[in-house]
C-alpha positions as CSV (number, residue, x, y, z in Angstrom):
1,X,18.0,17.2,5.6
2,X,19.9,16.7,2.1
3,X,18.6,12.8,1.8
4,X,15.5,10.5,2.0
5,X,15.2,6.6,0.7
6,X,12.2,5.1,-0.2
7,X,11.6,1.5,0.1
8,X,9.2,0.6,-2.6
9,X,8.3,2.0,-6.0
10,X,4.8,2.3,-5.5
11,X,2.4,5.3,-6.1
12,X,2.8,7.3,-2.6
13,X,6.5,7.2,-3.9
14,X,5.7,8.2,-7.4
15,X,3.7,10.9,-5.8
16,X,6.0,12.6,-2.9
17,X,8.9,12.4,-6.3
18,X,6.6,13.8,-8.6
19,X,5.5,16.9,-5.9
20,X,9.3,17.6,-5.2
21,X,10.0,17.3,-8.8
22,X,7.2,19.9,-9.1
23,X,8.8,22.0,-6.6
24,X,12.1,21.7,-7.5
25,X,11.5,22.9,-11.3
26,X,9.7,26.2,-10.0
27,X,12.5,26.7,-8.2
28,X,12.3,25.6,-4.5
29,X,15.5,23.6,-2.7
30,X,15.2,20.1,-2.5
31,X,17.1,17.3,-1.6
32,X,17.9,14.0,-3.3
33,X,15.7,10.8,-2.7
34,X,16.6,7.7,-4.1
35,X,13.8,4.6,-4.2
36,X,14.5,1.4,-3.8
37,X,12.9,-1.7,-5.6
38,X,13.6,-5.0,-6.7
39,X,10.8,-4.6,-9.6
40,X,10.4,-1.1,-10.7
41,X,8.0,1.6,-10.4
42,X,4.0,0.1,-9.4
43,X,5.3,-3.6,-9.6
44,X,2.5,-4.6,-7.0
45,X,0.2,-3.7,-10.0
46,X,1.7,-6.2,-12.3
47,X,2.3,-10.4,-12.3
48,X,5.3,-9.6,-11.3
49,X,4.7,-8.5,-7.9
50,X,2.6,-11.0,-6.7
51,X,-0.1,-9.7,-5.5
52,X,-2.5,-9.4,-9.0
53,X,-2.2,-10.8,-12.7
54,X,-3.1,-7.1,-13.8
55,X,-5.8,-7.4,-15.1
56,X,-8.2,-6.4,-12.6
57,X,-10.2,-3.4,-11.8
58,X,-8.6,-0.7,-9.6
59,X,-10.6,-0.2,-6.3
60,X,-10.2,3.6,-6.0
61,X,-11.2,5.9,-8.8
62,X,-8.0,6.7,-10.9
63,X,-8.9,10.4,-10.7
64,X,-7.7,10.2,-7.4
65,X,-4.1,10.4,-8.5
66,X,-0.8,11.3,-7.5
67,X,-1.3,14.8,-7.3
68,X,-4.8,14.5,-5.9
69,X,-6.8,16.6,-3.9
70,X,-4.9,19.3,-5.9
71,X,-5.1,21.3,-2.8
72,X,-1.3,21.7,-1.9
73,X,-0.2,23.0,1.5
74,X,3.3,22.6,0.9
75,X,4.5,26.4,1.5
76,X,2.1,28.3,3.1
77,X,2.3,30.8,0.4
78,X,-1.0,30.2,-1.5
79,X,0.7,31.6,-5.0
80,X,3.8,29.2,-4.8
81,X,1.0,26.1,-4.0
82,X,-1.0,27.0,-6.7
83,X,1.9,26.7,-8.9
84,X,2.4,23.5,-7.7
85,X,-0.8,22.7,-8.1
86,X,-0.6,23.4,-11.7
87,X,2.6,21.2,-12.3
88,X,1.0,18.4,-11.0
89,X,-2.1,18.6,-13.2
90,X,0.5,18.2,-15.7
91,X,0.9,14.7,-14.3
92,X,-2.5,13.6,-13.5
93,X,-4.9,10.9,-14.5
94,X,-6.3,12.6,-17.0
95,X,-3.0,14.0,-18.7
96,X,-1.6,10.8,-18.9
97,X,-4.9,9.4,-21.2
98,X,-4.6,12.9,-23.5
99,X,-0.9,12.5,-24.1
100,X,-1.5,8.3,-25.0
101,X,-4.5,9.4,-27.1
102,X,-7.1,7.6,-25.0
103,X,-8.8,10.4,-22.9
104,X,-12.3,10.1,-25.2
105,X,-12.8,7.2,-25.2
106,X,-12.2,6.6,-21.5
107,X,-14.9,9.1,-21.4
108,X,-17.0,7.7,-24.0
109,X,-16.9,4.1,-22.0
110,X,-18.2,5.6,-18.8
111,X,-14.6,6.0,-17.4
112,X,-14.1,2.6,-16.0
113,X,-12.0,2.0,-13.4
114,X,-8.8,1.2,-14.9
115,X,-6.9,-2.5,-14.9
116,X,-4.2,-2.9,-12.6
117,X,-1.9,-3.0,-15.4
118,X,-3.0,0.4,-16.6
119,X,-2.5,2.0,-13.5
120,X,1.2,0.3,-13.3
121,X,1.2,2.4,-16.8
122,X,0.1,5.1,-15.5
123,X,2.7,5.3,-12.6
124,X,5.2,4.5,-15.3
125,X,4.5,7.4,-16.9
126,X,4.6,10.1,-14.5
127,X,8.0,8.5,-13.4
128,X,9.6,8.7,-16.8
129,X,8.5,12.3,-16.7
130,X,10.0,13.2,-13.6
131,X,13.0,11.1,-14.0
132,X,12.8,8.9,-11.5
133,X,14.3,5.5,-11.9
134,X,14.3,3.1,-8.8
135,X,17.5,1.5,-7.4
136,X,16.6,-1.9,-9.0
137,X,17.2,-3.7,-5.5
138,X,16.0,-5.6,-2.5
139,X,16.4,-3.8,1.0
140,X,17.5,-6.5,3.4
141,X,18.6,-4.4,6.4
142,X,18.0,-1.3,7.4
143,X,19.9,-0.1,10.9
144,X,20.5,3.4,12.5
145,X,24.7,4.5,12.8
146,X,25.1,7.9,14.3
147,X,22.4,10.4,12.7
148,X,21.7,8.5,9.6
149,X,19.9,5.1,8.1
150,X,22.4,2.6,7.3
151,X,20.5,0.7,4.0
152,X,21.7,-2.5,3.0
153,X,20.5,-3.2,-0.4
154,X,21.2,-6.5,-2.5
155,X,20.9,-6.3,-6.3
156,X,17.9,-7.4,-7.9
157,X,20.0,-9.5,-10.6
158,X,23.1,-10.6,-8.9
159,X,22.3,-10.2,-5.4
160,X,25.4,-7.7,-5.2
161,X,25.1,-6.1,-1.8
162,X,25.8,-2.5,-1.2
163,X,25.2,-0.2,1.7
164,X,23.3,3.6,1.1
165,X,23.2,6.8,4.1
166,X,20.2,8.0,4.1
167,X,18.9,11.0,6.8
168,X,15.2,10.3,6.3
169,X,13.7,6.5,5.3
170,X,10.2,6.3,4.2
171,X,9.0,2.7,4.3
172,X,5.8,1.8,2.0
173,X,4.4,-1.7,0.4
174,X,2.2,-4.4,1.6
175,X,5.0,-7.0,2.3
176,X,5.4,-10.1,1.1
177,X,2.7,-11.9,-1.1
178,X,4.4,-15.2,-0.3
179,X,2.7,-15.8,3.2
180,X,0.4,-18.6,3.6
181,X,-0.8,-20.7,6.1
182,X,0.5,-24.1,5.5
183,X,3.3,-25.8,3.1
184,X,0.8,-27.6,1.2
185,X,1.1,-28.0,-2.5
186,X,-3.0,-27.1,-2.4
187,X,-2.6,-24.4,0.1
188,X,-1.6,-21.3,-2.0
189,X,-0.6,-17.6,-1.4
190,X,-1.3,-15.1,-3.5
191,X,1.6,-15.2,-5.5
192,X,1.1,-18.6,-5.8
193,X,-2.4,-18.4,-7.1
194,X,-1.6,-15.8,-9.5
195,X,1.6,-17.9,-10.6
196,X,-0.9,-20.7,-11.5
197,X,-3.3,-18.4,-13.2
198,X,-0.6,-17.2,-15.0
199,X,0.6,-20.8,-16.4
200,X,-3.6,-21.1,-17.3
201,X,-3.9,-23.7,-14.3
202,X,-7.5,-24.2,-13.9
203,X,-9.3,-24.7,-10.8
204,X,-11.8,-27.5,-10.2
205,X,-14.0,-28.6,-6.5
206,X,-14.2,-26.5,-3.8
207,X,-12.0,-23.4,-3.3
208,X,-12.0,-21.9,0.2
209,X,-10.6,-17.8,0.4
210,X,-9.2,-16.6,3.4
211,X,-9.8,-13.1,3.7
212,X,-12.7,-10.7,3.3
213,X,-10.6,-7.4,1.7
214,X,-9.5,-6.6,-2.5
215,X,-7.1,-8.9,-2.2
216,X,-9.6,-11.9,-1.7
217,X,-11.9,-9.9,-4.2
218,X,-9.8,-10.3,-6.9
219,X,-8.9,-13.8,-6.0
220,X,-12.8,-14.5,-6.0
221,X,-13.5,-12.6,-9.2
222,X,-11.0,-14.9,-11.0
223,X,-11.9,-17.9,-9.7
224,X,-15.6,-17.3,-10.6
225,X,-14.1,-17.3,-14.5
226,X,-13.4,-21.6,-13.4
227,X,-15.3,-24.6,-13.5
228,X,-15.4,-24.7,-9.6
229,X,-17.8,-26.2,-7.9
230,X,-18.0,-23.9,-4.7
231,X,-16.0,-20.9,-3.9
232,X,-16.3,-20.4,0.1
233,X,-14.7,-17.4,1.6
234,X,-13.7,-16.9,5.6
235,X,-13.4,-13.7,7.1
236,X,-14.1,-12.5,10.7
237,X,-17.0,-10.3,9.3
238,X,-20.8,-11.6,9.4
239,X,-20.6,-11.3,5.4
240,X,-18.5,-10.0,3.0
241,X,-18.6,-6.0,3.2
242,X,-18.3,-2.9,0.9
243,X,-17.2,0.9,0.8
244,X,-20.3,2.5,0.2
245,X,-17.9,5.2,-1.4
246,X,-20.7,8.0,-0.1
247,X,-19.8,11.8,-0.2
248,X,-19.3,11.8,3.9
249,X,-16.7,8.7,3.7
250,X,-14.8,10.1,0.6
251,X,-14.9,14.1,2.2
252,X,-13.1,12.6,5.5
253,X,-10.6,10.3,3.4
254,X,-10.0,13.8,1.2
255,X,-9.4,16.0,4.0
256,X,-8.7,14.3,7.0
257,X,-8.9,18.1,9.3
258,X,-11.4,16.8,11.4
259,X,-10.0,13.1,12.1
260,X,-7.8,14.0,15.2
261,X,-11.4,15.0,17.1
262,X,-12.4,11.7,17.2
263,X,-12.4,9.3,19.5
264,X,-9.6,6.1,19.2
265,X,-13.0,3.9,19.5
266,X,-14.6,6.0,16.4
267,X,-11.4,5.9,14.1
268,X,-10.6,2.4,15.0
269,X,-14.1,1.3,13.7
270,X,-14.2,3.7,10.6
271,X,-11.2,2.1,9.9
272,X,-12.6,-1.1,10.0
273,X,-15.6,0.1,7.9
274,X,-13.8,2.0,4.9
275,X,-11.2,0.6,4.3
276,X,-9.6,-2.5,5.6
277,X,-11.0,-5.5,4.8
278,X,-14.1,-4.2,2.5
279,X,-14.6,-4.8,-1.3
280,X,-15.5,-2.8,-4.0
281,X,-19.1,-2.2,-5.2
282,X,-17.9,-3.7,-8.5
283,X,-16.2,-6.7,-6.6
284,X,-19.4,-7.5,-4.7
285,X,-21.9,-7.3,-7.5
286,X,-19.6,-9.6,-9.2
287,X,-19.9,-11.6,-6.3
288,X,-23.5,-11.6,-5.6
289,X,-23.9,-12.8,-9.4
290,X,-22.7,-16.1,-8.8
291,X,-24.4,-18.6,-7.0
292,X,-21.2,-20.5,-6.3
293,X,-20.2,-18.1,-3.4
294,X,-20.5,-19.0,0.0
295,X,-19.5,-16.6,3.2
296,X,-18.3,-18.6,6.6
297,X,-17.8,-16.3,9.7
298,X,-14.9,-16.7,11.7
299,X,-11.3,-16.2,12.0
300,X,-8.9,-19.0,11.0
301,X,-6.6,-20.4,13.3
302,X,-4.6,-22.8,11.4
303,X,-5.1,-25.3,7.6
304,X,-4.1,-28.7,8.1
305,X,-4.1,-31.3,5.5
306,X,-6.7,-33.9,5.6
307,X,-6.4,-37.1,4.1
308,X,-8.6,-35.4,1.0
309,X,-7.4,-32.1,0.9
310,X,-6.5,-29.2,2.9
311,X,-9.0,-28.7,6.1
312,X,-9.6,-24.9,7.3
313,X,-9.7,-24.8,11.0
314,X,-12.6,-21.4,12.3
315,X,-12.4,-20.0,15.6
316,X,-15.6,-18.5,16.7
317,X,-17.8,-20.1,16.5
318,X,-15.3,-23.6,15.9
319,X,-15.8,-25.2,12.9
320,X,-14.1,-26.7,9.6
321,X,-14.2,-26.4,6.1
322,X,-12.6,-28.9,3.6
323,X,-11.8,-28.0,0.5
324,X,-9.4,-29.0,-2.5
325,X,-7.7,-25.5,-2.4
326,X,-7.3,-23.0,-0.1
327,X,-5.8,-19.5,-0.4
328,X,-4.4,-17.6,1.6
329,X,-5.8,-14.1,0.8
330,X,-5.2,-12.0,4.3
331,X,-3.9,-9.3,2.1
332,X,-1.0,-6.7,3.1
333,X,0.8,-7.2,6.5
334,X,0.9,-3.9,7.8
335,X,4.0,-4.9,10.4
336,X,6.1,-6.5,7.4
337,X,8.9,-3.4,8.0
338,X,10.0,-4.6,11.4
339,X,11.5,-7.7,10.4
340,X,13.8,-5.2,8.0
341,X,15.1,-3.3,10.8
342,X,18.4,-4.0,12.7
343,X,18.6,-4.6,16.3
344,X,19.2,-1.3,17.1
345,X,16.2,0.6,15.1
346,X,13.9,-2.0,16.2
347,X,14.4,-1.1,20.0
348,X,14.2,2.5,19.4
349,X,11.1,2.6,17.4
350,X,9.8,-0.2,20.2
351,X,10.7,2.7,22.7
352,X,9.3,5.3,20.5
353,X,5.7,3.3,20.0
354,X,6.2,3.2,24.0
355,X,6.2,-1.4,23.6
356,X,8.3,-3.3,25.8
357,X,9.7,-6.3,23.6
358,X,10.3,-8.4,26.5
359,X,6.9,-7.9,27.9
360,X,5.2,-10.3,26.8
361,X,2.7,-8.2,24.5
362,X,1.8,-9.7,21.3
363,X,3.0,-7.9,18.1
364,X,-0.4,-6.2,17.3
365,X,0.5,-4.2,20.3
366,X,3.4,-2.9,18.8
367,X,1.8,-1.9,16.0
368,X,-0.8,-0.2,17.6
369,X,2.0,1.8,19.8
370,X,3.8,2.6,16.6
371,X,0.4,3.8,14.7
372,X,-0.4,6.1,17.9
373,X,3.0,7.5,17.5
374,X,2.8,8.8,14.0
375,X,2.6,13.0,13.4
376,X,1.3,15.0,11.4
377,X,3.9,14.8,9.3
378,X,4.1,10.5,9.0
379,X,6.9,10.3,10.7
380,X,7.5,8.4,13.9
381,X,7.3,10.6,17.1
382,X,10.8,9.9,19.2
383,X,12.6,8.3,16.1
384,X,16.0,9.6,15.2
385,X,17.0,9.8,12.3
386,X,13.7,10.3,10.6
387,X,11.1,7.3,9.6
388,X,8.3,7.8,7.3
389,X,5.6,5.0,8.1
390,X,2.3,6.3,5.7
391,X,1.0,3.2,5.7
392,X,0.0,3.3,9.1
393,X,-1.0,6.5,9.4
394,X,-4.4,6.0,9.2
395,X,-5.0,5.9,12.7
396,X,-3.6,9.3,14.1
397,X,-3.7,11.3,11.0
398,X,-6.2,9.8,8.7
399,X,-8.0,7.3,6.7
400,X,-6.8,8.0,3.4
401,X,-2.7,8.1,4.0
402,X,-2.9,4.6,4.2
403,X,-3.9,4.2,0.9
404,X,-4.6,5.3,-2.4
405,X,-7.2,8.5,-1.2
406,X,-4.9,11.5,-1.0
407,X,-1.8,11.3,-2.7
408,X,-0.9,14.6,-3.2
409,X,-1.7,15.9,0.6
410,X,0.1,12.9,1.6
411,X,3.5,14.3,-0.5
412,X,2.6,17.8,1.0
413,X,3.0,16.4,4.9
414,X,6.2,14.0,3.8
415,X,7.9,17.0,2.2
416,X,6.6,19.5,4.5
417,X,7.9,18.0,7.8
418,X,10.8,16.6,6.5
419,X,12.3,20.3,6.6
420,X,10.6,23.5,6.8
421,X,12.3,26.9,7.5
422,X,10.5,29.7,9.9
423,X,8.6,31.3,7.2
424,X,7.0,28.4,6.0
425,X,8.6,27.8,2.8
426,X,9.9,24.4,0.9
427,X,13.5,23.7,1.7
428,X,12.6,20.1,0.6
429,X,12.2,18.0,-1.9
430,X,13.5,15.0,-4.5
431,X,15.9,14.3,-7.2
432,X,15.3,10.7,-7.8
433,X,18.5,8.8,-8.6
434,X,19.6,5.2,-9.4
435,X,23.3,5.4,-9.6
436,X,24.0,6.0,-5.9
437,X,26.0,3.1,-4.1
């Protein structure tokens, strides 16, 4: 393995670069990766992304960080990982507030969870340490020829296309912020809400959220800032549900050992109850302040526009809500990558995740064939050349690779079953680059 391409410049990026970078500097082989992305490095943290005007409140404590649980398992050889270890202290949380001159008085303040923005910075500023500058470009194609990943990549200014080898592609994001459920000049995504936020639109009436997760949480906490008159949110749950953030949820998101002894039923439903589609204790208290909120039950099956406004259609239990704006705040698409993937990748991850495209299963199936697939080292059982899918590794390998929890173990299983020699030592790692065609 000499080569591996990441598709977004987000932090499980920042983080498998900054390990290898690590690794590379106390001198273990490594390879070249080269990251992809039309924005830069933590773009989904800024407006520009789409998916947040930045100035939020980061969900996830910012001590867990790209190097976090400072526990590295990358080479067996408990010396050489504690080295590693160290390097990456160099790039933590904490050393990026001492070298900006800000590390007491985030103390002083209570360390506060950091705005989106100033994680972005953050991410920013372990990557201009390491070196690593993105391949400012979109991915629009991404098909297997021979042994490799053939990447077709158009640039992010003049649309220029170009075509990158890659042995290894490691696929990361939330997909598009863009997706809503109606083309309705009232009926808004979340890029569009934050577009309108940004040009100081101000909301009036009733709002109506769909979604129940930090995406709608953030929507909500803005939108509490307005002169609505009602702010109703739809979500399958019975209410509007947090991450109690206790020691025995955070151990299992930290160190995830004992995940693969339980049940499919159990994980599926801690899943459900940790991290997807829950808010932050900040978010909800926020919330629960204003009187103006309003929780409907249900899923919704369409919006269609009514003769005053958009009308929100519930299943279960059948109802409707009008409103004067709805967005759509579902949050990430965890299936956005298949729509990437040429015909030919597509049917041999679709063999891989054991899903028969012509059989008539719905596309949630293939996702849940292509979660039970993943390894321990996130890649995708049966898939040659290699893909790295972390975002749904939660299932199979553990809560916290999905997300933010544990960065740095996440880098050690990328790196570490990527290549590996007999002995157990690194013969892996990154050199980012931005001036491969």
């Amino acid at each position: 393995m000499s080569t591996l391409t990441i598709v977004g410049a987000g932090p499980k990026a920042v983080a498998v670069a900054a390990k290898a970078h690590v690794a590379e500097r106390i001198g273990l082989a490594v390879p070249e990766i080269t990251v992809i992305d039309p924005h830069g490095v933590g773009a989904h943290w800024l407006a520009a992304g789409g998916w947040t005007d930045g100035r939020h409140r980061l969900g996830t404590s910012p001590e867990k960080d790209i190097g976090f649980p400072y526990r590295t398992e990358l080479t067996g050889d408990p010396r050489i990982d504690v080295e590693i270890d160290r390097g990456m202290a160099e790039l933590s949380w904490t050393s990026h507030l001492i070298d900006a001159g800000t590390y007491a008085s985030w103390i002083d303040r209570g360390r506060p969870q950091p705005m989106h923005c100033e994680w972005a910075a953050y991410l920013r500023w372990v990557s201009d340490r390491i070196g690593l500058n993105p391949v400012p470009g979109r991915v629009t194609n991404a098909e297997i020829s021979g042994d490799s990943w053939r990447i077709r990549v158009e640039d992010a200014i003049s649309g220029a296309p170009r075509v990158l080898s890659s042995d290894a592609l490691m696929l990361t994001g939330p997909g598009t912020s863009e997706r809503r459920f109606l083309q309705h000049s009232n009926v808004l995504s979340v890029a569009g809400f934050w577009a309108r936020v940004a040009a100081d639109a101000r909301f009036t009436g009733r709002v109506c959220v769909v979604g129940g997760g930090e995406t709608a949480a953030s929507i909500i906490e803005e939108l509490t800032t307005h002169r609505v008159a009602e702010i109703v949110t739809v979500a399958p749950t019975a209410c509007l549900l947090s991450r109690g953030e206790n020691f025995q949820e955070n151990a299992l998101y930290t160190d995830p050992e004992v995940w693969a002894s339980l049940d499919a039923a159990t994980r599926r439903a801690m899943l459900c109850r940790t991290d997807r589609g829950v808010l932050s204790l900040q978010s909800l208290e926020i919330i629960g302040r204003d009187g103006r909120c309003r929780h409907v039950m249900g899923s919704v099956s369409s919006v269609t526009a009514g003769s005053a406004g958009p009308v929100v259609h519930v299943e279960h239990p059948g109802r409707t809500v009008a409103a004067d704006t709805v967005i759509d705040a579902r949050g990430a698409d965890p299936s956005w990558f298949i729509g990437l993937l040429g015909d030919g990748a597509r049917a041999r991850l679709a063999t891989a995740a054991g899903f028969d495209p012509q059989g008539g299963a719905r596309r949630a199936g293939f996702v849940a064939g292509i979660e039970g697939s993943i390894r321990r080292d996130l890649t995708v059982d049966g898939m040659d050349p290699t893909l790295v899918l972390p975002t749904l590794a939660g299932f199979n390998q553990g809560p916290g690779f999905g997300n933010l929890s544990c960065l740095g173990l996440l880098a050690d299983r990328i790196l570490g079953g990527i290549v590996g020699d007999a002995d157990g030592l690194v013969s892996v790692g990154a050199r980012a680059v931005s001036d491969r065609a």
